[in-house]
C-alpha positions as CSV (number, residue, x, y, z in Angstrom):
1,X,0.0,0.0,0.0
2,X,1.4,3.4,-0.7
3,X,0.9,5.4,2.4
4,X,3.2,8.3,1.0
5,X,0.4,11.0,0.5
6,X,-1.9,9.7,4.0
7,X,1.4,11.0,6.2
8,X,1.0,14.7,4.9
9,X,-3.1,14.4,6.0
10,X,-2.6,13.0,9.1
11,X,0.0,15.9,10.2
12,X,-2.7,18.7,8.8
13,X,-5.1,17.1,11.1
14,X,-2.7,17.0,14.4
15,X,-1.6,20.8,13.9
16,X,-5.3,21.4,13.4
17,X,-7.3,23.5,16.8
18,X,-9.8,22.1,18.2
19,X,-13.2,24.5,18.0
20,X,-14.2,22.8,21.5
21,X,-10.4,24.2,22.9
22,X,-11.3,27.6,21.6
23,X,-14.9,28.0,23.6
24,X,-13.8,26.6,26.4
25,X,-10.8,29.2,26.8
26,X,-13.4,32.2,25.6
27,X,-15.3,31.2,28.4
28,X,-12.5,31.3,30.8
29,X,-10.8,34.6,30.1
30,X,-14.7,36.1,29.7
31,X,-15.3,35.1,33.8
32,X,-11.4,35.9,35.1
33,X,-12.5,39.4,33.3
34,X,-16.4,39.1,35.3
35,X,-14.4,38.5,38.5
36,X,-12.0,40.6,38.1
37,X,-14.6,43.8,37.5
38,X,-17.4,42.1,39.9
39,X,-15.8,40.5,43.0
40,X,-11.9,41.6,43.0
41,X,-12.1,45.2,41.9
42,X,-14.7,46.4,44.2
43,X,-13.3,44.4,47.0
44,X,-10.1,46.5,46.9
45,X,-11.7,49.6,46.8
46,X,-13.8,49.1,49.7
47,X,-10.8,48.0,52.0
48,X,-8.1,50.0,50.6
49,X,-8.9,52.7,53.1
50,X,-9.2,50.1,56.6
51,X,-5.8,47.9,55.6
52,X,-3.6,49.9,58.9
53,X,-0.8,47.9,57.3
54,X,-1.1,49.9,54.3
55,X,-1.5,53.0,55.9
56,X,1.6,52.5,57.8
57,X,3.7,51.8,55.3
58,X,2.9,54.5,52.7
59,X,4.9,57.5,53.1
60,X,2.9,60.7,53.5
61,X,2.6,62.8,50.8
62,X,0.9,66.1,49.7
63,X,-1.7,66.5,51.9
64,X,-4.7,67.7,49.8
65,X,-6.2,70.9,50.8
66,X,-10.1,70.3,52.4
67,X,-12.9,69.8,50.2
68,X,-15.2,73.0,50.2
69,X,-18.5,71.8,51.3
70,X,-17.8,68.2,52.6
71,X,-21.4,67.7,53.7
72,X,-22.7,67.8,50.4
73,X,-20.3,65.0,49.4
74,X,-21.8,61.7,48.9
75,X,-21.4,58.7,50.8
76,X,-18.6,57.3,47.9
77,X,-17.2,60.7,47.7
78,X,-16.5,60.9,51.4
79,X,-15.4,57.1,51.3
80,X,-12.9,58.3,48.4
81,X,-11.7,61.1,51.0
82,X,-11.3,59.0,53.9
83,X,-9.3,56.3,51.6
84,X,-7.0,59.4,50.5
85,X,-6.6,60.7,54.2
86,X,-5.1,56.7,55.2
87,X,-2.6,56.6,52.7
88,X,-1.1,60.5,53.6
89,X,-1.4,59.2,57.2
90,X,-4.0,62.2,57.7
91,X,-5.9,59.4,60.6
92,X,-7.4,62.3,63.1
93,X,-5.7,65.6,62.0
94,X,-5.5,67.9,60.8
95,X,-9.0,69.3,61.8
96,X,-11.9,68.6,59.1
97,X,-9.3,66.8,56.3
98,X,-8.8,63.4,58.2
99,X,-10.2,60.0,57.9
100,X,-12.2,59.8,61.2
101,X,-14.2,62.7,60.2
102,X,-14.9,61.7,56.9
103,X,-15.6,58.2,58.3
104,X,-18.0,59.9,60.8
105,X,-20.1,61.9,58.1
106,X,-20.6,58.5,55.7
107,X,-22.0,57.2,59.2
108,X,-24.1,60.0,59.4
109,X,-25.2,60.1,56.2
110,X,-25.7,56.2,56.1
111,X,-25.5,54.6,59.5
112,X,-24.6,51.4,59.8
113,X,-22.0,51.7,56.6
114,X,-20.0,48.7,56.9
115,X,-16.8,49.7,55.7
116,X,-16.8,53.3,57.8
117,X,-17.8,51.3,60.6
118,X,-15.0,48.9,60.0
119,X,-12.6,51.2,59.4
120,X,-12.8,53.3,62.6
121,X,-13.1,50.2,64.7
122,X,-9.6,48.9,62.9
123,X,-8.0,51.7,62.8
124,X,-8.7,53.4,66.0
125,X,-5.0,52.2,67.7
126,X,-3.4,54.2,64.8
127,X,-5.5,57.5,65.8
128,X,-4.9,57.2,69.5
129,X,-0.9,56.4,68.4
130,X,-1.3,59.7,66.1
131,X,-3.2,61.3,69.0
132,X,-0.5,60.5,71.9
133,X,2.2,61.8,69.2
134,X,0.2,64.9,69.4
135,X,0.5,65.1,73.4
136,X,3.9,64.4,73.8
137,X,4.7,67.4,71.1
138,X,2.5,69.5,74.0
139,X,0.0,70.7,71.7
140,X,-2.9,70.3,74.5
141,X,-5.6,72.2,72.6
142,X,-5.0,70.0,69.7
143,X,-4.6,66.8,71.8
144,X,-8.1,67.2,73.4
145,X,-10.1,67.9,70.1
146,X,-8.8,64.1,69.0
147,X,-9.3,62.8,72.0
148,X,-13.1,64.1,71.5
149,X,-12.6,62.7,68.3
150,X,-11.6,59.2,68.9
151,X,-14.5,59.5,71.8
152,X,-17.4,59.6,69.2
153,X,-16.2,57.0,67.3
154,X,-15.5,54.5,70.5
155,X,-16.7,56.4,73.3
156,X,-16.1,53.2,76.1
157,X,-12.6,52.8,74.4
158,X,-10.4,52.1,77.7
159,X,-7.6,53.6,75.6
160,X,-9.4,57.5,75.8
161,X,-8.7,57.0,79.6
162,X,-4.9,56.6,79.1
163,X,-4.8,59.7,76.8
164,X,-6.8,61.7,79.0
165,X,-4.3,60.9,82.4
166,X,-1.1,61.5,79.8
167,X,-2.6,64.8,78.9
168,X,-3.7,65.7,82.5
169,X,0.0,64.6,83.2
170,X,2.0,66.5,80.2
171,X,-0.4,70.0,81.5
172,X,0.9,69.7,85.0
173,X,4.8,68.5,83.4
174,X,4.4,71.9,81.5
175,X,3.0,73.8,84.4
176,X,6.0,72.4,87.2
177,X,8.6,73.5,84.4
178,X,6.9,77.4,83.6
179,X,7.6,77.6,87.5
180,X,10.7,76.3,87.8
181,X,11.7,78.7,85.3
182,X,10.5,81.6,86.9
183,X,11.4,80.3,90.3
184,X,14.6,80.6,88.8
185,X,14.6,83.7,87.0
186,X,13.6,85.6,90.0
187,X,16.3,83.8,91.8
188,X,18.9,85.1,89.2
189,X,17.3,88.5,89.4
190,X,17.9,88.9,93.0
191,X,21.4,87.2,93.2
192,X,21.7,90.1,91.0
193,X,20.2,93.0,92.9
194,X,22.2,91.5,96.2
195,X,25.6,91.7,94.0
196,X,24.8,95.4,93.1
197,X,24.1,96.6,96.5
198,X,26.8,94.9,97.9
199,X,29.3,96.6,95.2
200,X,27.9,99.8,96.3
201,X,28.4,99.2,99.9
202,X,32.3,98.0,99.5
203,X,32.4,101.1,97.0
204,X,31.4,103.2,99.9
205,X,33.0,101.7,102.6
206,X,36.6,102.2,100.0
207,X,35.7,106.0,99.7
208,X,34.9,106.5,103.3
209,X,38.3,104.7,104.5
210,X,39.9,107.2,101.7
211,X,38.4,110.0,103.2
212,X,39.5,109.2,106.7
213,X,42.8,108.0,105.7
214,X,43.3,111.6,103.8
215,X,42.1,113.0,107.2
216,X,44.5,111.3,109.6
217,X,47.3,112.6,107.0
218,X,46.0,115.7,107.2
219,X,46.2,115.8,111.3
220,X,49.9,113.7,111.1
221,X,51.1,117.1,108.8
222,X,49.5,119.5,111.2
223,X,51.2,118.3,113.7
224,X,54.3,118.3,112.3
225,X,54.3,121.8,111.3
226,X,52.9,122.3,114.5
227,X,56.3,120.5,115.7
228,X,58.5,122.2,113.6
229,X,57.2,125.5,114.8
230,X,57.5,125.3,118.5
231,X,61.8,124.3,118.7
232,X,61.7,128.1,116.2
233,X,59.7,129.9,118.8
234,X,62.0,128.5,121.3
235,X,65.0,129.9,119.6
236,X,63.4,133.0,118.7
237,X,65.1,136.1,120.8
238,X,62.7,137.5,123.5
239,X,61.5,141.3,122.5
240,X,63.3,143.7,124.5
241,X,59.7,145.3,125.6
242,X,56.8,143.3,125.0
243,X,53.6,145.4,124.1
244,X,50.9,144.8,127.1
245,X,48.6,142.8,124.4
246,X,51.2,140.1,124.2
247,X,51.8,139.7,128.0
248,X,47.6,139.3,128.5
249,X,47.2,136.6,126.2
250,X,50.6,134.8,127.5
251,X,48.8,135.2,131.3
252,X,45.6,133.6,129.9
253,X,44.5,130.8,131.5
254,X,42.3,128.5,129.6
255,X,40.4,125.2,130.6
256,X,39.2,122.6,128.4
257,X,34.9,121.1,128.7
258,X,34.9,118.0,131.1
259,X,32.5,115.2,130.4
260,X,30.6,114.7,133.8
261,X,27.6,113.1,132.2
262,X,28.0,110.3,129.3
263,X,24.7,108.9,127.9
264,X,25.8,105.6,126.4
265,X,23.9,105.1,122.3
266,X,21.3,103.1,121.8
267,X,22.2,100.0,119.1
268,X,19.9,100.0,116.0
269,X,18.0,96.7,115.9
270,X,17.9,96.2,112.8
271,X,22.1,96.7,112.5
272,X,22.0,94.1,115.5
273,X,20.2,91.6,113.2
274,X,22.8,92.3,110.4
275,X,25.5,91.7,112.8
276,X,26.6,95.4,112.0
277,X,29.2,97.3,113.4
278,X,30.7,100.8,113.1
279,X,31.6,104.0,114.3
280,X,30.5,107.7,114.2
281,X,32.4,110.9,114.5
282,X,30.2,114.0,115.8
283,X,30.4,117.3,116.5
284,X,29.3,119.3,118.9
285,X,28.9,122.4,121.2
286,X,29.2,122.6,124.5
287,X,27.6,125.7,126.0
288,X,28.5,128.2,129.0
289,X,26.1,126.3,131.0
290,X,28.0,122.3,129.9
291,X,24.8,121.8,127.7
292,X,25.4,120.4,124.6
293,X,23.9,121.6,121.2
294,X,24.2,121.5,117.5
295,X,25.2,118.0,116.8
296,X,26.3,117.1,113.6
297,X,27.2,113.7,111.9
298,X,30.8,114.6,110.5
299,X,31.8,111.2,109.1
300,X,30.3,107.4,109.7
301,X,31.1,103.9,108.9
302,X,29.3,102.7,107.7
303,X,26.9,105.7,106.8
304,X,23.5,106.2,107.6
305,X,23.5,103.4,109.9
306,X,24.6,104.1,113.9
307,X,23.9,108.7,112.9
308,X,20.3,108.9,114.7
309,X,21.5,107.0,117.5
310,X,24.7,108.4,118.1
311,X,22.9,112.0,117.9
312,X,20.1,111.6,120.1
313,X,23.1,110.0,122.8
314,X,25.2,112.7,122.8
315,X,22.4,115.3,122.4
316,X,22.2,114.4,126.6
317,X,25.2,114.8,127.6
318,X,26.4,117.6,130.2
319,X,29.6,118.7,130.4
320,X,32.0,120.9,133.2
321,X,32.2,124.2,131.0
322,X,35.1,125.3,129.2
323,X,36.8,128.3,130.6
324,X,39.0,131.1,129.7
325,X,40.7,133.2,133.1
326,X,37.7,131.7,135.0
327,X,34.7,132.6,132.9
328,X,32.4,130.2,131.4
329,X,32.7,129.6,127.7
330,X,31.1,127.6,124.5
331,X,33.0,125.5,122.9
332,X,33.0,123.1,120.0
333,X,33.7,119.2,120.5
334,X,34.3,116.3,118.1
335,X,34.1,112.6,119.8
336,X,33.6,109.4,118.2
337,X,31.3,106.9,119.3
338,X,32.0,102.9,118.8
339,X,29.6,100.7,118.1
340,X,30.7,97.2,119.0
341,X,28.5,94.0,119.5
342,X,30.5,92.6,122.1
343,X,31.0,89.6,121.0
C-alpha cells in the first residue's frame, strides 16, 4: 500500500485547533474578566482605606487641601476622601481633612456603613498612636479635640482614659517646668540685685576709708608743722619790751569742757540683726552752762547706719564748761562713738 500521501493528511489534522479548545478558553478569560470587575475590583476599593498595614507603610505625601462643602459630598465621595486621608497618614488631624471625620459623616449620612464602621473600629490604635504623638509634642488644645474625636467613634474605648491621664499629666509637666523657670529667673534677678548693693556698699566703705585715711594725713602734717614750729619759737630772741597785748594773752588761763555726764547710744536693731558694726564721729557744742547743742554727723562707717542714735546719745550729755581766766565759755567738741556687739 502506498501510504506516502496519508502522512502529509494525518499531520494537517494533528496541527489542526480544536473549535471545543477555543470556547472553552473564551469562556475562561470572559469570567477571570467578570471576576475581576465584579468580586476583585470592588473588594479593593472598599478596604483600601481600613488595611492599617497599608497606611503604615505609605509614606505621607501632599496633603490635599479640604474639600469646600464636605457635607454635600456623597457617601462614595466621602469614602474616596477617607481612603485618600489613610494613605497620607491624615488618621485624626489635621481638623476637618482626616479619615475619622470623613468616616464619621458616611456614618451620618448612612448609618450602619460597613466599611466606615469597620474602618474606625480597625483603625482606632493608629488614631490614638497619632493622638499620643500629638501630646507628647505638648499641643494640648490639639490633643483634646482628638481625643473628643476618637471619643465619638468609640466612646467606652479604655484607651481615651490613658490619653486623658497623659494629657492631664504633660499639663501639669508643663506647668511644674513654667515655674521652675521663673522660680529661677527671680532667683537670678535677685542674686543680682544682692551683687549690686553689695558693690555699692564696698564702693562706699573704699571712699569712706579714703576720706579718713586723707584725714588722719591731714592731722599727722599739722602736727608736724605744729612740731617744727615750736623748737623756732623756742630759739626766737625775746623782745626787748613786749607790748601789754602780748603779755595778756601769754597770762591767759584756759580750761578745756569735762565730760561729767555720758549717755551711752542706743544700738539700731535692725544693725543688731545684720550683725553690723561701726563708728560715728560728731560734733558738737558745749555751752557756757556744759549743755550740749548743734550735733552734727561729720563722718560714719558705715553711713546712715549708727547717725540717729549716736545723735540723740550725745544730744544728753552735760559737760563741766570750758573756761577762759575763770569765765564760762562755748566751745566746740568732736568725739567718736563705737559701736561694738561685744561679741
Amino acid at each position: 500500500m502506498d501510504n506516502r500521501h496519508r502522512i502529509p493528511s494525518r499531520h494537517c489534522a494533528r496541527g489542526a485547533v480544536n473549535p471545543v479548545t477555543l470556547t472553552v478558553i473564551a469562556i475562561v478569560l470572559a469570567l477571570a474578566v467578570a471576576a475581576w470587575f465584579l468580586i476583585i475590583k470592588p473588594y479593593r476599593d472598599a478596604n483600601a482605606g481600613v488595611t492599617p498595614a497599608t497606611a503604615a507603610a505609605t509614606k505621607p505625601g501632599a496633603t490635599r487641601d479640604t474639600p469646600a462643602n464636605v457635607d454635600a459630598l456623597s457617601t462614595d465621595q466621602l469614602l474616596a476622601e477617607a481612603r485618600t486621608a489613610m494613605n497620607e497618614q491624615r488618621l485624626v488631624a489635621p481638623a476637618g481633612n482626616n479619615a475619622f471625620e470623613f468616616y464619621m459623616k458616611v456614618l451620618q449620612k448612612q448609618p450602619g456603613n460597613p466599611v466606615a464602621a469597620d474602618a474606625l473600629r480597625e483603625t482606632f490604635s493608629y488614631g490614638a498612636a497619632a493622638t499620643e504623638q500629638t501630646i507628647n509634642q505638648r499641643d494640648f488644645t490639639e490633643a483634646q479635640r482628638e481625643i473628643d474625636l476618637l471619643a465619638k467613634a468609640d466612646p467606652e474605648n479604655y484607651t481615651l482614659t490613658i490619653l486623658r491621664s497623659k494629657l492631664d499629666a504633660q499639663r501639669k509637666t508643663l506647668d511644674r517646668e513654667q515655674q521652675q523657670a521663673l522660680d529661677a529667673q527671680k532667683a537670678q534677678q535677685l542674686a543680682q540685685q544682692n551683687a549690686t548693693s553689695a558693690a555699692k556698699l564696698l564702693a562706699e566703705q573704699q571712699a569712706s576709708a579714703a576720706a579718713e585715711a586723707q584725714r588722719q594725713q591731714a592731722a599727722r602734717e599739722q602736727a608736724a608743722r605744729v612740731a617744727q614750729q615750736q623748737p623756732a619759737a623756742a630759739a626766737a630772741p625775746v623782745a626787748a619790751a613786749p607790748r601789754p597785748a602780748a603779755r595778756a594773752a601769754t597770762d591767759e588761763s584756759i580750761s578745756e569742757a569735762v565730760l561729767i555726764r555720758q549717755v551711752n547710744p542706743r544700738y539700731p536693731t535692725a544693725a543688731m540683726r545684720a550683725n553690723q558694726e561701726g563708728w560715728v564721729d560728731v560734733e558738737m557744742t558745749v555751752g557756757a552752762d556744759g549743755t550740749v547743742g548743734n550735733v552734727s554727723v561729720v563722718d560714719a562707717q558705715p553711713k546712715h547706719v549708727f547717725d540717729r542714735s549716736a545723735i540723740d546719745a550725745v544730744s544728753k550729755w552735760e559737760f563741766k564748761p570750758a573756761s577762759r581766766n575763770g569765765e564760762a565759755i562755748s566751745v566746740t567738741l568732736r568725739r567718736r562713738l563705737q559701736f561694738n556687739l561685744g561679741r
